[in-house]
C-alpha positions in Angstrom: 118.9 87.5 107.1 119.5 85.9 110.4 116.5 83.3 110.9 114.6 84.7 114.8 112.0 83.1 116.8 109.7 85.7 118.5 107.3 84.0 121.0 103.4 85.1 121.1 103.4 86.6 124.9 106.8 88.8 124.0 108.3 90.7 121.3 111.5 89.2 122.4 113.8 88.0 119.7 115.0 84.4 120.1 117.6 82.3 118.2 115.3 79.9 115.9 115.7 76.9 118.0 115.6 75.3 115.1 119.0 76.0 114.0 120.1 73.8 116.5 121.2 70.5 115.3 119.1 67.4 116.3 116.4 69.2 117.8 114.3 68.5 115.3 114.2 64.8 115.1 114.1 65.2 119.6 110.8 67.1 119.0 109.5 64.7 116.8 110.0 61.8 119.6 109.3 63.8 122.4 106.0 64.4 120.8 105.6 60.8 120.1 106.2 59.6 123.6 103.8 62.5 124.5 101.1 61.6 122.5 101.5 57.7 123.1 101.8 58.2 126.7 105.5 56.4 127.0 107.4 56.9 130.0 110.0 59.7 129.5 112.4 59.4 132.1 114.5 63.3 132.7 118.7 62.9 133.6 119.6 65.9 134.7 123.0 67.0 135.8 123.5 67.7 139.6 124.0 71.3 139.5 121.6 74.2 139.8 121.7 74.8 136.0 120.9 71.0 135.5 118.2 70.9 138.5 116.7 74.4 136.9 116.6 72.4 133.2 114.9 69.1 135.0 112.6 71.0 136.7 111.1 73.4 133.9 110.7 70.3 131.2 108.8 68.3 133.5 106.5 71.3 134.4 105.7 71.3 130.6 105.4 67.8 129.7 102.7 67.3 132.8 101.0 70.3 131.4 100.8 68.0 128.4 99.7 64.7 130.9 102.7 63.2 129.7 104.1 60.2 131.2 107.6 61.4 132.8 109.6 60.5 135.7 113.1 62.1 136.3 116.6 61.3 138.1 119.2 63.4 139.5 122.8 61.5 140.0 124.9 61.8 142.6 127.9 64.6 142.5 130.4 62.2 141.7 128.9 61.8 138.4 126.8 64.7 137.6 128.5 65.0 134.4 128.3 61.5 133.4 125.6 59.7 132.1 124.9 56.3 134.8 125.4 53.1 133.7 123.9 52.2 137.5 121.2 54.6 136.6 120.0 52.6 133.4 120.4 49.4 135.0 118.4 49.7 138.6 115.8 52.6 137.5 115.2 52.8 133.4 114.5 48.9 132.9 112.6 49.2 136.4 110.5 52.1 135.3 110.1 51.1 131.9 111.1 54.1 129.7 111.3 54.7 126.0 112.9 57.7 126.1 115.6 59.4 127.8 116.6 63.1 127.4 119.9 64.3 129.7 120.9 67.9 130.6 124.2 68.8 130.5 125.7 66.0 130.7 125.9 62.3 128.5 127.7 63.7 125.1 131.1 61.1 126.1 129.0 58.1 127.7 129.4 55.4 125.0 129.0 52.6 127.3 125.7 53.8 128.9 124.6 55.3 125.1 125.3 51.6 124.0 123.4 50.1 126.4 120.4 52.3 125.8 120.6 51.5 122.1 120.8 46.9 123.5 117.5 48.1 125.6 115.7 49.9 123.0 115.4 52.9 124.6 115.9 55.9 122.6 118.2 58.6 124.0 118.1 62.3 123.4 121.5 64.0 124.9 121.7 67.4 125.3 125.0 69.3 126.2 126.8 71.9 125.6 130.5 71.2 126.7 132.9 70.5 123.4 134.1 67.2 122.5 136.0 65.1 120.2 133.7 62.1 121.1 130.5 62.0 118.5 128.0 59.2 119.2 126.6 57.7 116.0 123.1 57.5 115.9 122.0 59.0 118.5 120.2 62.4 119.1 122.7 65.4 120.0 121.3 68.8 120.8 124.3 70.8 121.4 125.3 74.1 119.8 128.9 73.2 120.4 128.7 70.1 118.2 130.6 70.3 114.5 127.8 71.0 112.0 125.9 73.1 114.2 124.2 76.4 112.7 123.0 77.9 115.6 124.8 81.4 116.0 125.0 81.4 119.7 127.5 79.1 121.3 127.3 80.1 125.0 123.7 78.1 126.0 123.7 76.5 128.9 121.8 73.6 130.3 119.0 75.4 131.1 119.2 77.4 127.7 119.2 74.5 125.8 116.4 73.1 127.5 114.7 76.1 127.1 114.9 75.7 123.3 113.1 72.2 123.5 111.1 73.9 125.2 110.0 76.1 122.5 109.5 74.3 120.4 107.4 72.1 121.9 105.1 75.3 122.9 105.1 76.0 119.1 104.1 72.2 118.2 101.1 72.3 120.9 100.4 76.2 120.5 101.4 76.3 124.2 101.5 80.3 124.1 102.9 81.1 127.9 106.6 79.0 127.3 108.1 82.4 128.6 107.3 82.0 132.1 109.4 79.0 132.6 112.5 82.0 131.8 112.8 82.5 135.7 113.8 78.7 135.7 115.6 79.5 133.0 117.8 82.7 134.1 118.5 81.3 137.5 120.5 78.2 135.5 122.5 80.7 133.5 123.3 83.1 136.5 124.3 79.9 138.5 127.3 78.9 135.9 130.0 81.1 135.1 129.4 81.9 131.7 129.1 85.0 130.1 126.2 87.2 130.4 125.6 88.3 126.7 124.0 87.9 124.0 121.1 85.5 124.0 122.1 84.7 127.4 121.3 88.5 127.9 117.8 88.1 126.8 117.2 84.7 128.9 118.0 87.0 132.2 116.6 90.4 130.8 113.0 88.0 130.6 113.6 86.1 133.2 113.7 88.9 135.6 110.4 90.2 134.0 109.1 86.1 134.8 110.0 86.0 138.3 108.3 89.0 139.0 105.7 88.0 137.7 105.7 84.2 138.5 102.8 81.7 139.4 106.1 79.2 140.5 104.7 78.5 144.0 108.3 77.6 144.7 109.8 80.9 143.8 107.4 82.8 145.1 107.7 81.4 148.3 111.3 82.3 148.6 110.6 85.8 147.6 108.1 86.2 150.3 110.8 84.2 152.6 113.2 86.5 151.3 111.6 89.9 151.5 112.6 90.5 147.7 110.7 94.1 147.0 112.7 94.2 143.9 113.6 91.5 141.5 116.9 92.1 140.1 120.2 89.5 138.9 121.2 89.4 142.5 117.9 87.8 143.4 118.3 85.4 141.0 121.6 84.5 141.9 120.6 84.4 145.6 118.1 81.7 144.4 120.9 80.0 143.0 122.6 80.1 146.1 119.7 78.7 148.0 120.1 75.9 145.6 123.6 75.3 145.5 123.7 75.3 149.2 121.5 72.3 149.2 122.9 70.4 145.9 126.4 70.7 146.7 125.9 69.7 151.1 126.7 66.1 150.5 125.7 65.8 146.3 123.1 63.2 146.7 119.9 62.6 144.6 117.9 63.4 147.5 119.3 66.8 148.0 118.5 67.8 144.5 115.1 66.3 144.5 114.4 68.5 147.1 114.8 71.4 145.1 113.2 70.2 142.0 110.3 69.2 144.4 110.2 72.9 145.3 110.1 74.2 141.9 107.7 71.9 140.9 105.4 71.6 143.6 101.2 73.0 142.9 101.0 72.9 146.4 101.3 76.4 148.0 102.1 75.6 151.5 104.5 72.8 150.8 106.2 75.3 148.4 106.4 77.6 152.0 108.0 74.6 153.8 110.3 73.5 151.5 111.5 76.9 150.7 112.1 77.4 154.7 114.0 74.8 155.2 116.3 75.7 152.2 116.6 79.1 153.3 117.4 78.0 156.7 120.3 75.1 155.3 121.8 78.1 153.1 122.3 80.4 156.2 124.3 77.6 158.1 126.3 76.8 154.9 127.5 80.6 155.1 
């Protein structure tokens, strides 16, 4: 039978994200650099499903104090993985681990260079491709070899697997919460709505109404939502997107990931203002 993973706070079934390849050996240095207090530096994609995936894994890894810094490219290369990026910020910063969100799985020359600074790389993607780096940590269901039954995750899916099973490692019972995060990544891309994906947004409705993300809740009071529902979370995504994609700087997706990530209730309020405001004159 068909191996599930049922979290503590819901009797929702989830794909063992075990079954996806390389996850294991990224938990076991993500817990490292946890636990040693090593600078993780996040690379997220700059798009709402990447900003969604950043956002949520550094909410967890500061729940675990953990030492972790993040960076957002610009447009242009929101796919790639930044040679630029390693150069001027990772040697600067110091970090021993990187861990991308959809994007990196065809950057040799940047995954080389890593490998000449000794800082160990954790891709995660979910786009198919003939290029396979050796020796290098590749969560991506899409990769040859891959077990796990669903093929459709997205950036924020995937990131939502590590970050299950880092709840299971640290006994972190409340990892569904972050599905809000979650769901508003999946509704932002044009994949299909089914099967696991399903789930994500089925619980990720329940999570946003029920959130304690200052930044969410801020645009539903904003907002007026009575009613959560898909469309509010694609409305979210299109407060997002509206700010990401206005001129595809770092800055403009910091600003959102600042929002989301933000324990500061009435800089949540301004933030989410302002994006509200920027998405109307976008219309």
């Amino acid at each position: 039978m068909e191996k599930r993973f049922t979290n503590q706070n819901h009797m929702n079934n989830f794909h063992n994200p075990l079954l996806l390849k390389g996850i294991d050996k990224a938990l076991a240095r993500i817990i490292k650099a946890v636990n040693e207090r090593e600078k993780i530096v996040l690379y997220g994609s700059s798009d709402v499903d990447g900003i969604t995936s950043t956002a949520m894994i550094i909410l967890i890894l500061k729940y675990l104090n953990a030492d972790v810094e993040y960076y957002v490219p610009d447009k242009a290369a929101s796919k790639q993985f930044n040679t630029e990026f390693i150069e001027s910020h990772v040697k600067y910063l110091g970090a021993k681990v990187i861990i991308t969100f959809g994007c990196g799985i065809d950057s040799l020359d940047e995954i080389y260079l890593c490998k000449k600074l000794g800082i160990d790389l954790i891709i995660t993607d979910y786009r198919k491709s003939d290029i396979i780096p050796v020796d290098t940590i590749i969560i991506n269901p899409n990769q040859s070899g891959c077990q796990y039954p669903y093929k459709d995750l997205t950036a924020s899916g995937i990131a939502f697997k590590i970050a299950q099973t880092i709840a299971g490692y640290y006994h972190i019972s409340c990892v569904n919460k972050y599905l809000d995060l979650v769901s508003i990544g999946i509704v932002s891309t044009n994949i299909n709505i089914d099967g696991e994906n399903r789930i994500i947004v089925e619980q990720g409705i329940k999570a946003m109404t029920l959130s304690n993300n200052y930044g969410l809740n801020a645009i539903k009071k904003l907002k007026k939502f009575q009613l959560v529902d898909i469309n509010t979370l694609k409305a979210c995504a299109d407060i997002f997107m509206a700010q990401v994609n206005a001129l595809g700087r770092m800055d403009d997706a910091k600003i959102v990931i600042e929002l989301l990530t933000t324990n500061d209730e009435e800089r949540a309020e301004r933030i989410a203002k302002y994006l509200i405001n920027k998405s109307k004159k976008s219309l």
